[in-house]
C-alpha positions, 0 to 999 in steps of 0.5 A, a space after each residue: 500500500 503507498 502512503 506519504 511519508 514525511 522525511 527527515 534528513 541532515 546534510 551538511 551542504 559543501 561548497 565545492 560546484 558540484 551536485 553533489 552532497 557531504 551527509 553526516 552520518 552520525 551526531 556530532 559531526 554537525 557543522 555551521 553549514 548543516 541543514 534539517 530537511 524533510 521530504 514528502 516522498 510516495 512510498 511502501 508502508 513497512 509492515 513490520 519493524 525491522 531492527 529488534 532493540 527493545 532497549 533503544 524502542 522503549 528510550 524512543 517511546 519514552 522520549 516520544 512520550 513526553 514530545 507528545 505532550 509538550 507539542 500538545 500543550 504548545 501548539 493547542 492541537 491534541 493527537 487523536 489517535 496513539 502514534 506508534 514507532 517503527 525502527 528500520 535500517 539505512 539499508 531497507 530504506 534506499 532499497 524501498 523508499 530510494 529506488 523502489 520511490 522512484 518513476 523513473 519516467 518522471 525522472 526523466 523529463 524532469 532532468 530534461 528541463 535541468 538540462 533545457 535550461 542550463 541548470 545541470 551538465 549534460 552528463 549529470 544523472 537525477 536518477 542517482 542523485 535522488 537514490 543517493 538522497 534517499 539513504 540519509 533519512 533519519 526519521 519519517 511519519 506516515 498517518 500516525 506512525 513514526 519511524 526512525 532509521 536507528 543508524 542515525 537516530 539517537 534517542 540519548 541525545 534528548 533535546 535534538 532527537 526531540 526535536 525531530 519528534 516534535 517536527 513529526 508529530 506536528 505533521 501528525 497533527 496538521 493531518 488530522 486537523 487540516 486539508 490542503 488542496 490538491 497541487 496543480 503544478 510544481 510552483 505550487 507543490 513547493 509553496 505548499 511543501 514549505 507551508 507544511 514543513 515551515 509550520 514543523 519546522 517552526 515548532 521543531 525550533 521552539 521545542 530547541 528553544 525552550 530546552 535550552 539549545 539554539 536552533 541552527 539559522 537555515 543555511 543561505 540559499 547563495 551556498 549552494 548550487 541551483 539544483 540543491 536550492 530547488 530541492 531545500 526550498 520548502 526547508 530554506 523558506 518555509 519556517 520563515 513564511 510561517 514564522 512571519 504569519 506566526 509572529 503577526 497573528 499566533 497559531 490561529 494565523 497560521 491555521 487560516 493558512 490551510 484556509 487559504 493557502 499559498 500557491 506560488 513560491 512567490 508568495 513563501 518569497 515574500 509574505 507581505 504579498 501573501 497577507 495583502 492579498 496578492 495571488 499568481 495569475 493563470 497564463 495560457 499556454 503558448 500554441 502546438 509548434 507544429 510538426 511531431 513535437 509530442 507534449 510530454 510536460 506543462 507546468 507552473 515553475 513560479 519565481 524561485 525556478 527563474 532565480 536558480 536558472 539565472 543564479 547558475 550562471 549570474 551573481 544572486 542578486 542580480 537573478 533574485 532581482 530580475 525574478 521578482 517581477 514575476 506573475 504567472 508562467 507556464 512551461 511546456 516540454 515536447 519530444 521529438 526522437 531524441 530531440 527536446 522542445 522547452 517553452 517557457 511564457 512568463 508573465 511579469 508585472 509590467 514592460 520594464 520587468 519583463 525587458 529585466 529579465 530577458 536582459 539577464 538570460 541574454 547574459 545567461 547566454 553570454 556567460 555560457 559561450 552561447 553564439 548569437 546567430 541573429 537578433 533572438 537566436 543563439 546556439 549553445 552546444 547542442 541547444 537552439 535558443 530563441 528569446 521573444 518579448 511582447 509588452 510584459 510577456 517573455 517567451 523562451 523556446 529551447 530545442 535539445 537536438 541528438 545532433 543540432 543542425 546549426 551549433 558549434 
């Protein structure tokens, strides 16, 4: 039976340009650059525990025991039903929840954009990256069952571990209390992600906070490359969002969230917008261009995606500023044989948004090598690029070919 599970990982982000990650593996090797991570994957439920320890269960259950209660009194919300846990192995987890998660189709497109646009290399490979991901999970919760990875949770060191417990019941509670819509594209995946996590998150904190320990400031986006900030959104920018609702109007504040909740990375980016009433707009789609180009994606990837695909190549401010501008988008993946078609229609706030942007990913171009062949066509390896603008419409078209008839 598939069901959510919310995942827990700790990682310590290097700074070295590669897509790839440094884990901790064991408590204590926590530095300055450690984030606390937690992803929604669709996976298998265990149905029975698979270490043996009833010493380390029955720390677990006490530990779990007074986290309940303390979460309960915090956040005024109680548990309807007992939670259970269940102990697993690092092993048993990459091997069902890594590669057993994993639709390798979607896999596929969704490197296939990374790639349209420059954000990952053309020998990178997603499907080993979010396998390797998956064998750092610490612990998770599914309906109202917690599991914990025993390699790596340690129920000994009670403040942090209680922590982690405290992040989990919470998104325990937000099932029982709270309905979310279904999310209709990536953008708003992401802002519902960091509603969620952000609200775990911030309790997670407070719990840190009232024992005594300090929690770790999120590690800024600017330190890590533009496919890790893609996945640690909802983690980076979560617990702000629902500490600055928190902070103007306490916990029935933040439960009118799930009433009304956003839906766009740009609202989590800038809360004021999203307490004043400012929503994405819906933007129609571009026409079939004709010919066998087969439509395999269509999608909203919202204003964090335009900041990583220009932070890639651009300094941060310079891809946060021209991103800001943004209102609505919506992006189309077509196939051909081995050939790809990206269009990608953004929708800014006015002209001169709209002229900043197109400015930045001509630079983008520059500062890959691309060649200008004419005044909106450029040729980058194997990539065909043509840029349009229309008042405060952009429109970028991308064909991947096996062999480009025209590049270098």
């Amino acid at each position: 039976m598939k069901t959510r599970i919310w995942i827990i990982i700790i990682m310590i982000i290097t700074g070295a340009s590669s897509f790839t990650f440094s884990y901790l593996l064991y408590q204590g090797q926590v530095a300055a650059k450690t984030i606390t991570v937690t992803e929604t994957i669709l996976v298998s439920k265990p149905e029975t525990t698979i270490i043996s320890d009833e010493q380390y269960e029955r720390a677990v259950r006490e530990l779990l025991q007074y986290v309940r209660d303390w979460v309960e009194s915090r956040r005024g919300l109680n548990l309807k039903e007992n939670v259970e846990i269940i102990v697993l192995t690092r092993d048993w987890v990459v091997k069902h929840w890594g590669v057993g998660g994993l639709n390798i189709t979607q896999v596929r497109i969704e490197e296939a954009v990374l790639k349209s646009l420059f954000i990952v290399p053309e020998d990178f490979n997603l499907t080993e990256f979010k396998v390797r991901v998956s064998g750092y999970m610490i612990a998770g919760a599914a309906d109202h069952t917690i599991y914990v990875v025993k390699e790596f949770f340690d129920p000994s060191y009670r403040v942090e571990s209680g922590s982690i417990l405290a992040h989990e019941l919470m998104h325990i509670l937000q099932g029982e209390y709270f309905s979310l819509p279904r999310p209709s594209s990536t953008d708003e995946q992401n802002a519902l992600s960091a509603l969620i996590e952000g609200e775990a998150g911030l309790i997670g904190s407070q719990y840190l906070l009232e024992h005594g320990v300090k929690p770790r400031s999120p590690s800024p986006e600017s330190i890590l490359e533009p496919l890790e900030a893609l996945w640690l959104f909802p983690y980076i920018y979560g617990e702000p969002f629902v500490r600055y609702v928190y902070e103007r109007g306490g916990w029935s504040m933040v439960n009118a969230l799930y009433d009304d909740p956003p839906r766009s990375t740009a609202q989590i980016l800038h809360p004021e917008k999203h307490l004043e009433g400012w929503r994405p707009i819906i933007v129609d789609p571009p026409p079939h261009p004709g010919g066998e180009w087969r439509l395999i994606l269509q999608d909203v990837i919202g204003e964090f995606f335009i900041r990583q695909v220009l932070r890639a190549y651009l300094d941060g401010l310079s891809a946060n500023r021209s991103a800001e501008g943004w209102r609505g988008d919506v992006l189309q993946l077509y196939e051909r044989g081995n050939s790809y078609m990206l269009r990608w229609k953004i929708v800014w706030e006015d002209e001169k948004e709209a002229a900043e942007f197109l400015e930045a990913f001509t630079r983008l171009l520059e500062n890959i090598g691309a060649e200008k062949i004419d005044e909106r066509a450029w040729a980058a390896g194997n990539r065909l690029v043509e840029l349009q603008a229309e008042g405060q419409v952009t429109l970028i078209t991308i064909i991947s070919y096996a062999r480009c008839p025209v590049c270098a």
